[in-house]
Phi, psi and omega in degrees: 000324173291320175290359179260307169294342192295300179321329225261283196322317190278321165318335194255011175257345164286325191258356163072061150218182168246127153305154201238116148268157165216115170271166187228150141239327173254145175318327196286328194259314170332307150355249173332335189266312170295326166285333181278295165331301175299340189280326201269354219007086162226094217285126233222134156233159185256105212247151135238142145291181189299306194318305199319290181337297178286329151308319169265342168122123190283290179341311179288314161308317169294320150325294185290335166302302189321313207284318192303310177316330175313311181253022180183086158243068189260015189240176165182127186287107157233169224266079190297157196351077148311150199224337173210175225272332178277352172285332194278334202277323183303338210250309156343294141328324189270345164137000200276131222263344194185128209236153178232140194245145178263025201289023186321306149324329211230158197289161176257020147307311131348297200279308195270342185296264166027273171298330173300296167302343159286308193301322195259355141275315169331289177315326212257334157232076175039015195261122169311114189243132158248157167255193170196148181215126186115180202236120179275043207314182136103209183192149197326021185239217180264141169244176180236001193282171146266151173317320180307334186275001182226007165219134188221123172002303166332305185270350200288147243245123186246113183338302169289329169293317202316307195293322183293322190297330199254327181306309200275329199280308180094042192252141168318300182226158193249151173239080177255178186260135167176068114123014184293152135219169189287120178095144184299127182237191182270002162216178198269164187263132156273126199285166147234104190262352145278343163329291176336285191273006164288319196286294188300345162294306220275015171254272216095019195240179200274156214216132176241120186258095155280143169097063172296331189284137168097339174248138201297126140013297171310272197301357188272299189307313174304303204288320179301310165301302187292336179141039180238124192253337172210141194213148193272136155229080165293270178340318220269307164297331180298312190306326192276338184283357189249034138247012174273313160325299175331294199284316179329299199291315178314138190024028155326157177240348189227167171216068195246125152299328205256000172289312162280354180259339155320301176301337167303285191308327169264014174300278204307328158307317185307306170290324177279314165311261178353332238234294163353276188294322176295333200259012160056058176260337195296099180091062155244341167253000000 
């Protein structure tokens, strides 16, 4: 299955596009995610975080990935910021195809002893592993703070560790810091895209942009040009499924779920589709 997801990644760094991760927690936003692929035929991957996992069932994400793949397998389930060797082996065992181990947190000596040891059990059951190096702040929602008071130079993901980092661990795909973050802020985040091509000369490996939500068309495209193959979107599909949710619930006469949860999967669809087309994904599989 990893030389099968490695192909992907190269396709779409050959043909100058990015795969769209989409995290989940609910059947409604799956929903919503896989329709927008199947509408685009555009091949996906489908996520959880650690929170996600333990709300939907690691077992269970895995059942329903099987299921989905039956009919459209154009998709690949991974395993979003993991933090230890015994969580990658548990997510591992449970069937997920491709694991991101996280070691963001930890000094970077530290970080590549970690990730090595994930990356060569990963490798020993075929599952396609990223890494991460820099500091990724914030989290999947709304902030009310600006990004300038919480990122700072420092943490954003540095060219020469990157090239050492990748060299020692032996990890598939890199997860950096260039001014992304996680989650909706009060001004938008600026990429720094000479980082951006600093990083992709000196690793040569797929390069991953987390904290999608919230970054301009333009710069998506720019970054997508410079070496970036795959970029996460969270926030921006919760928000729209919980005013969709919202709208749903209000004043009703009836109380049929799937009469209002439809409209939630096309929220979410809605959002996922946009995501598509910018990241020029779109007719690709």
């Amino acid at each position: 299955m990893r030389h099968w997801i490695i192909k992907l990644y190269k396709k779409a760094n050959d043909k100058g596009f990015a795969l769209g991760a989409f995290n989940f927690s609910t059947n409604e936003i799956l929903k919503g995610i896989v329709d927008a692929a199947v509408k685009l035929k555009a091949p996906i991957i489908i996520e959880t975080s650690e929170g996600e996992r333990n709300f939907f069932g690691l077992e269970e994400s895995v059942a329903v990935y099987h299921a989905i793949k039956k009919k459209y397998p154009h998709v690949i389930l991974h395993a979003d910021h993991t933090k230890s060797f015994e969580e990658i082996k548990r997510i591992i065992a449970a069937g997920y195809p491709s694991v991101h181990f996280d070691g963001s947190k930890l000094s970077f000596r530290h970080n590549i002893r970690e990730t090595k040891r994930a990356a060569e059990y990963a490798h020993a059951h075929d599952v396609f592993i990223e890494g991460e190096l820099g500091g990724i702040v914030g989290g999947s929602t709304m902030h009310k703070k600006s990004l300038k008071d919480v990122l700072t130079k420092d943490i954003m993901t540095d060219p020469e560790q990157a090239k050492e980092f990748v060299e020692l661990t032996g990890i598939d795909s890199l997860a950096i810091s260039i001014g992304n973050a996680h989650g909706i802020w009060k001004d938008k985040p600026k990429l720094d895209f000479e980082r951006l091509k600093a990083i992709a000369k000196a690793t040569g490996k797929f390069l991953v942009l987390h904290g999608g939500s919230g970054i301009s068309a333009s710069d998506f495209r720019k970054a997508i040009s410079l070496g970036i193959n795959k970029i996460n979107i969270n926030t921006e599909m919760r928000v729209a499924y919980a005013h969709a949710l919202l709208k749903g619930l209000h004043n009703r006469e009836d109380y049929v779920p799937y009469h209002y949860l439809k409209d939630v999967s096309a929220a979410v669809s809605k959002v996922v589709e946009e995501k598509i087309i910018i990241f020029k994904a779109e007719n690709k599989i």
